[in-house]
C-alpha positions in Angstrom: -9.6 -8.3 -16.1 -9.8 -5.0 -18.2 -11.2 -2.3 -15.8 -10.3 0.1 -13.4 -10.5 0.7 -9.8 -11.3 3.5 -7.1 -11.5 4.2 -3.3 -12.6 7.2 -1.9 -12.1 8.5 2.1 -15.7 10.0 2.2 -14.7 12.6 4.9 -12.0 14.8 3.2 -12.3 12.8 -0.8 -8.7 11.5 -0.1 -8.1 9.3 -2.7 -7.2 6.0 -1.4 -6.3 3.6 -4.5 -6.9 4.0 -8.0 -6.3 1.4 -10.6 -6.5 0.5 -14.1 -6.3 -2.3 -16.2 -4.3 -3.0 -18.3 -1.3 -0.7 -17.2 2.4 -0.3 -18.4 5.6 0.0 -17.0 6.6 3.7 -17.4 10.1 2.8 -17.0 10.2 1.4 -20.4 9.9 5.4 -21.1 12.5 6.7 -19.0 15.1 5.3 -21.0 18.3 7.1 -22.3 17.8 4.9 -25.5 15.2 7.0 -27.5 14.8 4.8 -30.1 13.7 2.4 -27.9 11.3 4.9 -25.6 9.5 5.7 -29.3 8.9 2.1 -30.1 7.5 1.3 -27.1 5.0 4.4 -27.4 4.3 3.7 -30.7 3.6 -0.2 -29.4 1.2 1.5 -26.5 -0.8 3.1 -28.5 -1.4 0.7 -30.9 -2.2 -1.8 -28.1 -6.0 -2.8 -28.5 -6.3 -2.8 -24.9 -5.6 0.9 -24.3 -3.1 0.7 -21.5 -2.8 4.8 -21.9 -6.2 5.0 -21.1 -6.6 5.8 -17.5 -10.2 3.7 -17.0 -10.3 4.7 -13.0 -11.4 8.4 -14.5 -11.9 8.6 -17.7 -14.1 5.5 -18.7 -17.4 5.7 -19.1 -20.1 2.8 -19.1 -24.0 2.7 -18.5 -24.6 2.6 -14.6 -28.0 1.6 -15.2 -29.3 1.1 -11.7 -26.9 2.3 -9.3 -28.4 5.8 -10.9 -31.4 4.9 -9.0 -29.3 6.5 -5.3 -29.7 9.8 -7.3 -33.3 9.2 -8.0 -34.1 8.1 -4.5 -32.1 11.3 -3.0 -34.4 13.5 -5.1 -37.7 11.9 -4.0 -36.6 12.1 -0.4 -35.3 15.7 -0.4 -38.5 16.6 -1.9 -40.9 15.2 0.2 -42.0 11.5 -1.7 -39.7 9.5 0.7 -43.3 7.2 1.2 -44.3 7.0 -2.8 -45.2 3.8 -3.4 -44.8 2.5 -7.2 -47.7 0.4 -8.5 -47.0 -3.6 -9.0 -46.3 -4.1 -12.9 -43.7 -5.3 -15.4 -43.5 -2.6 -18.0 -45.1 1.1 -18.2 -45.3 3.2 -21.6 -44.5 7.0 -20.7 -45.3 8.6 -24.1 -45.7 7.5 -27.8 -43.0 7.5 -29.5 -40.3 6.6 -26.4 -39.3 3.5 -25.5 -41.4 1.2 -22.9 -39.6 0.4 -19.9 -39.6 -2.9 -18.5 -38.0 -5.1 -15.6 -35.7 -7.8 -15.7 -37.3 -11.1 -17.4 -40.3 -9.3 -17.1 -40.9 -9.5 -13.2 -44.0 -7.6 -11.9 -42.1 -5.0 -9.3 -43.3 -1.5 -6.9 -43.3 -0.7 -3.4 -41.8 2.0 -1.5 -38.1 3.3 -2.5 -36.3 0.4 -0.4 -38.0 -2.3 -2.0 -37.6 -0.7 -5.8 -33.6 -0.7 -4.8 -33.8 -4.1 -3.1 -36.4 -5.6 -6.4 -33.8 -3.3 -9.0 -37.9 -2.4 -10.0 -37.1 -0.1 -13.4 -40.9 0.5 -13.8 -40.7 1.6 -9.9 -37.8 4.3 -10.6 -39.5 5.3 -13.6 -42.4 6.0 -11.9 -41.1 8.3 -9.8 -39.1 10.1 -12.4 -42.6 11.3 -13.9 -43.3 12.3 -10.7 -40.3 14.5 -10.3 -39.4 15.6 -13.6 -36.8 16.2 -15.7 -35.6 19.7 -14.2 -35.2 18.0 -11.1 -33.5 15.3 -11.8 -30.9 17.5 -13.8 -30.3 19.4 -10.9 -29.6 17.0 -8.8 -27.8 15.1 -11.3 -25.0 18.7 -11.4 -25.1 18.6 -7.7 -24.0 15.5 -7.6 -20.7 16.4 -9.6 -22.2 13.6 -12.7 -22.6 16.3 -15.4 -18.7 17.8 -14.5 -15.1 16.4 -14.3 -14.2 15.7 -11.0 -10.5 14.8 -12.0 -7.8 16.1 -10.4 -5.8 16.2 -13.7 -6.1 19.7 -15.3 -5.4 18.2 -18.6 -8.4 15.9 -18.5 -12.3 17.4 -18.9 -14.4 14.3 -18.6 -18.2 14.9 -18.5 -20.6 12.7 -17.2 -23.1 11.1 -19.2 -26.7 12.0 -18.9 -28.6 12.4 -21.9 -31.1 14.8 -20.8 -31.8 16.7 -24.1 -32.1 13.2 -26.1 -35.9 13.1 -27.7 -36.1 9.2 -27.0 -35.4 9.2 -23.4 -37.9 10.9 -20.5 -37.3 11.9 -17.0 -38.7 8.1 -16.5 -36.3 6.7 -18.5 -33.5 9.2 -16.9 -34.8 8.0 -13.3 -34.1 4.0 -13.8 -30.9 4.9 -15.4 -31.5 4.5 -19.0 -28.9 6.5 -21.1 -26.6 7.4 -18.2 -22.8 6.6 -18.2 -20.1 7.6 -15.5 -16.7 6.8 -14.8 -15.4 4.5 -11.8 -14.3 8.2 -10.6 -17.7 9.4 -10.5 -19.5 6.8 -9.1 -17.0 6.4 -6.3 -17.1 10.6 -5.9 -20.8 10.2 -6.0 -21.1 7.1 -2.5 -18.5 9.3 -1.1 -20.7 12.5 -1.0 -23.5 9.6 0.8 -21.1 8.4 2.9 -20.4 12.2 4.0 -23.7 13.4 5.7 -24.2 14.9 1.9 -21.3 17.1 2.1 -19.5 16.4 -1.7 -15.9 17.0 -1.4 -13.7 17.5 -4.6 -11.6 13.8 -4.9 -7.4 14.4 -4.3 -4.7 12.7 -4.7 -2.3 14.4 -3.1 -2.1 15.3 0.5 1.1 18.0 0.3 4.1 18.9 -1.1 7.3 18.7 1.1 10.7 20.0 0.9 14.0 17.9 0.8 13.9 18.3 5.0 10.1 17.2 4.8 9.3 20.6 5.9 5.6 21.6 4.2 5.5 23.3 1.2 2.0 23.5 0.5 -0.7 21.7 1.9 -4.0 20.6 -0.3 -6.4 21.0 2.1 -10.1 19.3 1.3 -12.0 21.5 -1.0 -15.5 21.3 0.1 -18.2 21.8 -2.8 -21.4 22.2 -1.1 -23.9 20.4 1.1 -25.6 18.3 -1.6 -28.7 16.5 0.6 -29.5 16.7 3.6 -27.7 14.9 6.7 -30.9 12.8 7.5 -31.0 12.3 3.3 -28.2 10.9 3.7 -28.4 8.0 6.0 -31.6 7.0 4.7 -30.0 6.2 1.4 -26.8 4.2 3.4 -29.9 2.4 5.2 -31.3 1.6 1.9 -28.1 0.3 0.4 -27.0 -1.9 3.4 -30.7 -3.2 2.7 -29.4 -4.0 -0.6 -26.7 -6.0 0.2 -28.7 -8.3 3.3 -31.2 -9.0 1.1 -30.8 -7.3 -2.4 -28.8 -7.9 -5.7 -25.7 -6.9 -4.0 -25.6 -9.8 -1.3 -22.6 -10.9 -2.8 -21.1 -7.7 -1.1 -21.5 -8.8 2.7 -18.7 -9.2 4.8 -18.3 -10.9 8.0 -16.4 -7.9 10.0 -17.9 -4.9 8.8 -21.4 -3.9 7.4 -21.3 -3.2 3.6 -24.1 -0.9 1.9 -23.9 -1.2 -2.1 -24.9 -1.6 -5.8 -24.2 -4.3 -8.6 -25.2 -3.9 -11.9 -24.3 -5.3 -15.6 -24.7 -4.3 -19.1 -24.5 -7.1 -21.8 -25.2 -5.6 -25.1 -23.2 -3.0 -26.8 -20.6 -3.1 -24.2 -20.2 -5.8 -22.0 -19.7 -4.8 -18.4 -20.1 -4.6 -14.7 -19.9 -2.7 -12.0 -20.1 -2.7 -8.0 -20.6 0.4 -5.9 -20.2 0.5 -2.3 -19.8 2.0 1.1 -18.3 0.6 4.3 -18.9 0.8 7.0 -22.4 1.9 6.6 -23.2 4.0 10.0 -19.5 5.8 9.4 -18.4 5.3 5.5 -14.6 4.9 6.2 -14.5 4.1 2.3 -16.3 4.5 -1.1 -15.5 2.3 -3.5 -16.4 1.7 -7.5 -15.0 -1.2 -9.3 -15.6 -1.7 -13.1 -14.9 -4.8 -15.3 -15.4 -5.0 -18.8 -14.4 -7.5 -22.0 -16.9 -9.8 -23.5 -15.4 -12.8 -21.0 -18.6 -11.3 -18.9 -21.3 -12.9 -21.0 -22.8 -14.8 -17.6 -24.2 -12.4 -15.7 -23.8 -14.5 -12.7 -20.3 -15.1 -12.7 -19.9 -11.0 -14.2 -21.1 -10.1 -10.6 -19.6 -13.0 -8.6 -16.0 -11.9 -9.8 -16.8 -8.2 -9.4 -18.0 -9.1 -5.4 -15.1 -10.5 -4.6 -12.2 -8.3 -6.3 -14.6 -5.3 -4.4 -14.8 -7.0 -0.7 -11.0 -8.0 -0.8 -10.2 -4.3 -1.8 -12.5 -3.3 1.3 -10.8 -5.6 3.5 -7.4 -4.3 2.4 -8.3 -0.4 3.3 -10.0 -1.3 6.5 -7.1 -3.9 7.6 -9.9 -6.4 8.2 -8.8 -10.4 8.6 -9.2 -11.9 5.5 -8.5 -14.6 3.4 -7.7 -13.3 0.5 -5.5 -10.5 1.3 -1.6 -11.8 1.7 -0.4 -10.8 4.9 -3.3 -10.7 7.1 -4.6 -12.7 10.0 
């Protein structure tokens, strides 16, 4: 599958694994034969597929509900953590801007865990009117989803968020209309959950050692900032292992461990889906954001049952757990 890959240790943003597909064999490039090297650049970047593209942090796709988390953490941390959304199928915010509506029309509200559990668009929406747009731009930056969070100084990948276009509204904002993220973000983003609301920059590198393995420099975890609070926090990993007992994200669950998370799928300009996760919920050992894409995902159904199952067997690899899909283990 075209798509990328990332884990994420929430405690000090270690980055665990990153992935993305399709790849190339760099040592086609490390060839004394330069003629060769240049045709097989030339060949790379002509590929279709865009195997130089690095899709772990620099491909962005509409997250569509999982923004939702973001819209929930605002609502707690400013004191609606009990709004209940009315029952209904579609809401109008202004002439002019687009209605928003629920999947095949379904009549949707309740409190916040039952607009995550319901995916309830008219729900989030709701409460985005409530909050507004300067809020949920704020909390949006704090996040890290309106900066690069790549450890690659060459690359400067913003996040997505339309918040100055005239069709959209803080409603529309809210139930995640108009808002794309990388795999890097969205991973960054559960990580920051899964860390009491402490968002640590993601690294890849741990330290630099000399030929006797003496340290040369150590990359300790850069902490940005107390994002929500602690209790914030574990309300939104209650709400996502919710989810996955009894939400959209079922296909999540694992036998060994408890699993908090998010699926979602887009179908029209871009075909795609994504999972978003967290495990173990009570002490996040992982966050993890898996993206597919490629119009083989036309069935939504089987879009999310691949996308579960690529995401648990990557869980059960970092957390060593027995499984039967990971060669090796018990």
């Amino acid at each position: 599958h075209r798509g990328a890959a990332v884990v994420i240790n929430p405690a000090d943003g270690a980055g665990l694994a990153m992935w993305s597909s399709p790849h190339f064999d760099p040592n086609h490039l490390s060839s004394h034969d330069l003629a060769a090297v240049t045709n097989d650049v030339t060949s790379l970047k002509s590929d279709k597929e865009s195997p130089l593209l690095n899709r772990a942090d620099s491909q962005l796709a509409d997250v569509g509900p999982i923004f939702a988390i973001v819209t929930a953490a605002s609502a707690i941390e400013r004191g609606l953590d009990d709004f209940i959304a009315p029952q209904v199928d579609s809401i109008l915010i202004e002439t002019g801007k687009e209605p928003i509506g629920n999947n095949k029309n379904a009549t949707c509200g309740g409190g916040l865990t039952e607009l995550l559990v319901t995916n309830c668009r008219t729900g989030w929406a709701t409460i985005g009117s409530a909050l507004g747009m300067s809020e949920l731009r704020t909390r949006a930056k704090a996040f890290g989803m309106t900066e690069s969070v790549s450890n690659s100084t060459g690359i400067h990948l913003n996040g997505v968020i339309r918040f100055d276009d005239e069709a959209l509204s803080a409603a529309h904002i809210a139930a995640g209309v108009g808002v794309q993220l990388s795999p890097l973000h969205l991973a960054h983003l559960f990580a920051t959950i899964g860390n009491d609301g402490q968002r640590i920059r993601p690294r890849v590198v741990d330290q630099i050692q000399s030929h006797d393995g003496s340290v040369i420099r150590d990359f300790t975890p850069n902490n940005l900032g107390q994002v929500i609070a602690p209790d914030t926090a574990l309300t939104l990993r209650r709400m996502l292992a919710e989810n996955v007992e009894r939400g959209n994200a079922q296909g999540l669950a694992l036998k060994n461990v408890e699993v908090g998370g998010i699926l979602a799928s887009g179908f029209a300009e871009q075909p795609h889906v994504w999972a978003v996760a967290l495990a173990p919920v009570t002490q996040p050992e992982l966050a993890i954001a898996v993206l597919l894409e490629g119009d083989e995902l036309s069935d939504p159904h089987a879009a999310e049952t691949v996308v579960a199952s690529i995401t648990r067997s990557i869980i059960e690899a970092v957390l060593r757990l027995p499984s039967p899909n990971v060669e090796g283990t018990q």
